[in-house]
C-alpha positions as CSV (number, residue, x, y, z in Angstrom):
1,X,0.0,0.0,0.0
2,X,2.8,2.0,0.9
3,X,4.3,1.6,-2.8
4,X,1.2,2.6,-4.4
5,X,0.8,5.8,-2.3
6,X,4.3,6.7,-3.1
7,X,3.7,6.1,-6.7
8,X,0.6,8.0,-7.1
9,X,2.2,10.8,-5.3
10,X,4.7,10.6,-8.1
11,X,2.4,10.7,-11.0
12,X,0.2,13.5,-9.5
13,X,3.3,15.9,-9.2
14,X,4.7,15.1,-12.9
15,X,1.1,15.4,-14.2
16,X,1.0,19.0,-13.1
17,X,0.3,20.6,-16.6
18,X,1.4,24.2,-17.6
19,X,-1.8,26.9,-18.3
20,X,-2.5,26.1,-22.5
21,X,-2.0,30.7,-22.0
22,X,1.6,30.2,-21.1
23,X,2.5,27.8,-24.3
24,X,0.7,30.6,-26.8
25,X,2.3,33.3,-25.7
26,X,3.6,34.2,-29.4
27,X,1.5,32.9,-31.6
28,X,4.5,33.3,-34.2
29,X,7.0,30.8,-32.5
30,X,4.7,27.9,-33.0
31,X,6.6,25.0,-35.2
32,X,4.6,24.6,-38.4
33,X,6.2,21.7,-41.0
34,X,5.0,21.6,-44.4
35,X,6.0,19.3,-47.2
36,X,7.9,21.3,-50.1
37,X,7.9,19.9,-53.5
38,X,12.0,18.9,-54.9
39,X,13.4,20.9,-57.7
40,X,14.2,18.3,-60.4
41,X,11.6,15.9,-59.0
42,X,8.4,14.8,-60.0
43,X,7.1,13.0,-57.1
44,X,9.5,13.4,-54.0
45,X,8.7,16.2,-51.9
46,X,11.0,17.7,-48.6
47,X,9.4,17.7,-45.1
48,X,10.4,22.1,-43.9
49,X,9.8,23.0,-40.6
50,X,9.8,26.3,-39.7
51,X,8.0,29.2,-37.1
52,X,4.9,30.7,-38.3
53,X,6.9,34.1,-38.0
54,X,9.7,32.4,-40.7
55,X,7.0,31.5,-43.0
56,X,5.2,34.8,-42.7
57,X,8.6,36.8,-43.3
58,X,9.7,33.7,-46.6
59,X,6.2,34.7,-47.7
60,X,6.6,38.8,-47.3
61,X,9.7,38.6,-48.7
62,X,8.7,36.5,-51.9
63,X,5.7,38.7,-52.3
64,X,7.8,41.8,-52.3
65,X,10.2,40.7,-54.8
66,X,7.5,39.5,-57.3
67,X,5.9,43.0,-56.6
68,X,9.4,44.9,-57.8
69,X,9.8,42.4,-60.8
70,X,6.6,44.1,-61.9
71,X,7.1,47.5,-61.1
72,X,9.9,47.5,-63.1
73,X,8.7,46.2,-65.8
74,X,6.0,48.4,-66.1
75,X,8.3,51.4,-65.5
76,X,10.2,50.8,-68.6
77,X,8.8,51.5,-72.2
78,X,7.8,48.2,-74.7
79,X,10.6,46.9,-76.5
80,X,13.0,47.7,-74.1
């Protein structure tokens, strides 16, 4: 009886879980994984993981380029 009492003592104290506020503190360092397709491959594709914030700013980032690809295209007269 003694054992059992000891070892539900035990499990009580590690079974102590943490607030689910403290864990999403920023919602931008959660680990997100997404499968990426391979360059030269037709069916293999690349598990990435990555914080929401990386993907946000990969994302920004490719969105801004695109955006001055066009801009200066348009900026310069046909033919040119």
């Amino acid at each position: 009886m003694y054992v059992a009492s000891i070892i539900l003592s035990a499990l009580l104290q590690a079974s102590n879980p943490q607030p689910v506020a403290d864990k999403k503190e920023d919602p931008d360092a959660e680990m997100v994984c997404r499968r990426v397709d391979v360059t030269g491959s037709l069916a293999r594709k690349e598990r990435v993981c990555k914080t929401r914030g990386e993907w946000r700013r990969l994302a920004d980032s490719g969105n801004a380029a695109a955006r001055d690809i066009i801009d200066f295209s348009r900026s310069r007269p046909s033919g040119q």
